[in-house]
Structure formats: C-alpha cells, structure tokens
Phi, psi and omega in degrees: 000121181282150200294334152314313159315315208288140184280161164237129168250153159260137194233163206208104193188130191305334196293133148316302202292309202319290163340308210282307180311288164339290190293310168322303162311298176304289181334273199312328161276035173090331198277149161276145187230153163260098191255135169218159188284339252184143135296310179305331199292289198285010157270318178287353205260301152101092184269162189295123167268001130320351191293144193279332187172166154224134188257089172341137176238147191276301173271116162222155179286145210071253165278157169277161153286273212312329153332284168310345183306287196285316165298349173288323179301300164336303197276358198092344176301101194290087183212123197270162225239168156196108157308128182212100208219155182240024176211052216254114172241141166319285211300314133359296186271309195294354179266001199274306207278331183274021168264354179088027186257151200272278192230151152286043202269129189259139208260141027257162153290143163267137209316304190325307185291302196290302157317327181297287177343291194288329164302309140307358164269290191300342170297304183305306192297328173284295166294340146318298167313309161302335192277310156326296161328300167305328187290291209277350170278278198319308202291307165294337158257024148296283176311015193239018182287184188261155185323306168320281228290343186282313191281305172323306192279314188293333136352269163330293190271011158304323178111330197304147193268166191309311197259029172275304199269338131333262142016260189318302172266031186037046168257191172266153155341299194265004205241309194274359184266320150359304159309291172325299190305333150287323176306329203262331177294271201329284192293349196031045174266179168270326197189158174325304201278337149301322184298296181292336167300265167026250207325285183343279153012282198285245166016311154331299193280297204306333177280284174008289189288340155303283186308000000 
C-alpha cells in the first residue's frame, strides 16, 4: 500500500497513554493516525472528511463523545464514529448506535475488533459519501428546475395526487403527470418520495449554515 493508499483514521481521547497505544497499533496496521486530547481540539482542526473514521473516547473533559457526535452531525461531517470507552453502559451504547456511530468498544480493545470496527466504519464512510454526492447533485439540479416544474414538485412531495394538483394549479392530468417526469429526468431521482428527502435534506444544511 502506497502512502497514497494509506487511510486516515482520527483518534480522538483525552488519556495520552491510550492515544500513544492505539495510534501505534493502527500504524503498524498500516493507517495513518491523527491524535487529538479533545473533541474541541479535533474540531478546530477542521477534519478530513475523507478520513476512514473516527475513533472516539465517550467520557472526556469538556465535549462527550457523543457530543462530538452530535455536533459533527449538526455541522454535516459525513464520518463515520467508532466509541471507544472504559465506561461503557447499555443504555449509553444503544443511544451511541442509534445516532448512528458504527460501534461500540469497551476499552482496552482487542486489536482484531477494533480493526474488524474501522473496516466497517469505511464500508459505512463510503457509502455516507456517495450518498452525499448524490444529495448535493440532486439538490442542485432542483434548483435549476423551472418555476412551473417547482410548484409542481412542491405539490407532489407535499402528498397531493395528480389531480389535486392539477386543480390547485389549474393545468391537465396529463400536463402534471408530464411535469413530474421530467422533474425525476432532470434530478435524476427515482420517485416522489426520494425527491422529498432531498428537498428535506437541502432545507436541513441551509437552517444548519444559518445557524
């Protein structure tokens, strides 16, 4: 694997000795590591979202992991988590995965799991990415629909049936089924119901960068 090749993981945990282990173990396995003391530290940093994962320590002074969770979620950083804690609770880990973090590992870790963990973090990171891609492609060619075809969609993913919306903008059946069909070519979404997360989506990031 060439250094180009090489993944980045970022690791992110107050304990030094832990950081100093970890980042060691992951080297020899080849990954380039990022070590930081802090979730603020590894925010300021402004991380690659390219990055294979990041592996978390859940109780640290100041932001939680699960803090950092939720503000990555917030700013949009599509990266996938991986918890890694020595104060590790049920309750605790089913609110970490259904937030959406990859795993849950009570420290110390054994090497196997945790590499198994970061393999399975980058499958998810790949597809987290594509699915980005794909988001921000769609999301720009909404905007580039025509005004008609906007009333039209907003209708549509609104729930209203063809000949509701029709009605409301006083066109045909057929002039609104005509309208969709182009809206779902143009975005190169599959369906209505795609279309509106999209919208949903777009509308999320844009309160986001406000806020």
């Amino acid at each position: 694997m060439s250094s180009e090749d090489t993944e980045l993981v970022y690791l992110i945990d107050d304990d030094a000795a832990v950081r100093d282990s970890l980042g060691l173990l992951l080297e020899q396995a080849k990954f380039e590591v990022q070590s930081f003391a802090s979730a603020e530290e590894f925010l300021a940093d402004e991380p690659d979202e390219r990055a294979a994962c990041a592996v978390v320590d859940l109780m640290m002074p100041g932001m939680s992991g699960l803090d950092l969770q939720e503000e990555m979620e917030r700013r949009g950083v599509a990266m996938p988590v991986i918890f890694l804690t020595g104060h590790g609770d049920i309750p605790t880990s089913v609110k970490a995965i259904k937030a959406g973090a990859v795993d849950f590992l009570t420290k110390p870790v054994k090497r196997a799991e945790l590499l198994e963990a970061i393999e399975l973090a980058r499958q998810e990171g790949e597809r987290m990415r594509e699915h980005v891609r794909r988001s921000q492609t769609a999301q720009e060619r909404v905007a580039a629909l025509t005004p008609r075809e906007r009333d039209v969609m907003d209708l549509a993913i609104g729930g209203l049936a063809n000949k509701e919306i029709a009605r409301r903008l006083n066109i045909s059946h057929r002039t609104v089924e005509i309208h969709k069909a182009r809206i779902l070519r143009k975005t190169g979404i599959r369906s209505v119901v795609e279309l509106a997360r999209i919208v949903a989506d777009a509308a999320e990031d844009a309160s986001n960068r406000r806020g």
